[in-house]
DRENNUMI-155711 format. One record per residue (C-alpha): x, y, z; residue in one letter. Coordinates in steps of 0.5 Angstrom, whole numbers, plus 2048, in hexadecimal, padded with zeros to 3 digits. Layout:
REM DRENNUMI-155711
+------+-------+-----+----+
| east | north |  up | aa |
+------+-------+-----+----+
|    X |     Y |   Z |  A |
...
+------+-------+-----+----+
***
This chain:
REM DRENNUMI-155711
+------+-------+-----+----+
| east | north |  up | aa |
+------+-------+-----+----+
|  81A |   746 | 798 |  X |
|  821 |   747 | 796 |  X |
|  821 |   74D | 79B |  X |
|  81E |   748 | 7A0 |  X |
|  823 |   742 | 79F |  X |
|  82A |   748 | 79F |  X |
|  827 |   74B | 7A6 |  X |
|  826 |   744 | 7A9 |  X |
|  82D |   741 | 7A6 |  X |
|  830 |   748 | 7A9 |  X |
|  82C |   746 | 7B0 |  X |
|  830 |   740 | 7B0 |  X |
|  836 |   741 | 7AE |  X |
|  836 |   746 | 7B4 |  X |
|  834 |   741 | 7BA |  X |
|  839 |   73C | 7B7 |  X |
|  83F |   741 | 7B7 |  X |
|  83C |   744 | 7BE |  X |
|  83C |   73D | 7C1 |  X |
|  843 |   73B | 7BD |  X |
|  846 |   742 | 7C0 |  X |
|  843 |   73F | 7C7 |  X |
|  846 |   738 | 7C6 |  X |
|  84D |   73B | 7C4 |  X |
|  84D |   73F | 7CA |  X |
|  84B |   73B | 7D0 |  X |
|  851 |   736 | 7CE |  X |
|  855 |   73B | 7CD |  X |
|  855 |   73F | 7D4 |  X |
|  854 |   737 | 7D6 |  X |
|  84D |   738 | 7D9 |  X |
|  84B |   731 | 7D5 |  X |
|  851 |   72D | 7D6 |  X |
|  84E |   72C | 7DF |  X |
|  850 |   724 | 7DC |  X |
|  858 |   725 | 7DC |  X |
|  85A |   729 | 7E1 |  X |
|  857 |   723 | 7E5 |  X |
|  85A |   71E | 7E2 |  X |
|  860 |   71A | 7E7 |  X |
|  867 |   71C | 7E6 |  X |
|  86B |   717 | 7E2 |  X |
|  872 |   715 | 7E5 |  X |
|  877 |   712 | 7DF |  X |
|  87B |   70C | 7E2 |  X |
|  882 |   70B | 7DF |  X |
|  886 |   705 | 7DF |  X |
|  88B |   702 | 7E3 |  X |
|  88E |   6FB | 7E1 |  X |
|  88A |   6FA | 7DC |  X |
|  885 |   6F6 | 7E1 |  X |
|  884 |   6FC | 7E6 |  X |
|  880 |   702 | 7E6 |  X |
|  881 |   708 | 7EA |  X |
|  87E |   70E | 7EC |  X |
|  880 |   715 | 7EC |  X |
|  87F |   717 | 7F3 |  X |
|  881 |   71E | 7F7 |  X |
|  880 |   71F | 7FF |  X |
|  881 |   725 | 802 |  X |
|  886 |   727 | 7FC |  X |
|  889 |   722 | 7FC |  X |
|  889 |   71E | 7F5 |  X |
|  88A |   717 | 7F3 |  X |
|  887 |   70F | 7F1 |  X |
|  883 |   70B | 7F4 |  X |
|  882 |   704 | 7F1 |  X |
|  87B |   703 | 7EF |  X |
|  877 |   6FD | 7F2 |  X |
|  86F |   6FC | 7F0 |  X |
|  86E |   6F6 | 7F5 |  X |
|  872 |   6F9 | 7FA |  X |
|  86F |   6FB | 801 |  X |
|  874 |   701 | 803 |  X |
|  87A |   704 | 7FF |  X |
|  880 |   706 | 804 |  X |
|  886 |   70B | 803 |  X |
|  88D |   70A | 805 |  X |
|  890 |   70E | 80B |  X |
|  896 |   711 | 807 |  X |
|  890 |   713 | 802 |  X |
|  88D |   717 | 809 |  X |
|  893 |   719 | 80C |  X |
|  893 |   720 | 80E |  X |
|  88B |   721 | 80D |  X |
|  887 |   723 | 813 |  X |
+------+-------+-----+----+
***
């Protein structure tokens, strides 16, 4: 009976490493992390006169802030922003 008990508890202990072995490397080579590529990008607002936010903006090559607005329709640029773009 305790030959039966050991070879049982050896069979388990298998199946419980080949399953953590799994786990580890699914995550690692991120097949089971399909969730976070998906997520939304995340853009940091800063803070401009303690009042406003703007929003780092980059068009074509260029770099620069746009105030940022939640109820407004359109954000517009500064023509001396767009100088020299095509």
């Amino acid at each position: 009976m305790c030959r039966e008990i050991t070879a049982f508890t050896n069979s388990m202990i298998k199946k419980l490493h080949f399953a953590l072995m799994t786990v580890l490397l699914l995550t690692r080579f991120g097949i089971a992390d399909a969730r976070a590529s998906s997520a939304p990008p995340v853009t940091k607002l800063q803070r401009f006169r303690k009042a406003l936010w703007t929003v780092p903006l980059t068009v074509k090559g260029r770099a620069g802030a746009v105030l940022f607005d939640p109820g407004g329709g359109a954000t517009t640029l500064r023509e001396k922003f767009l100088e020299g773009m095509d």
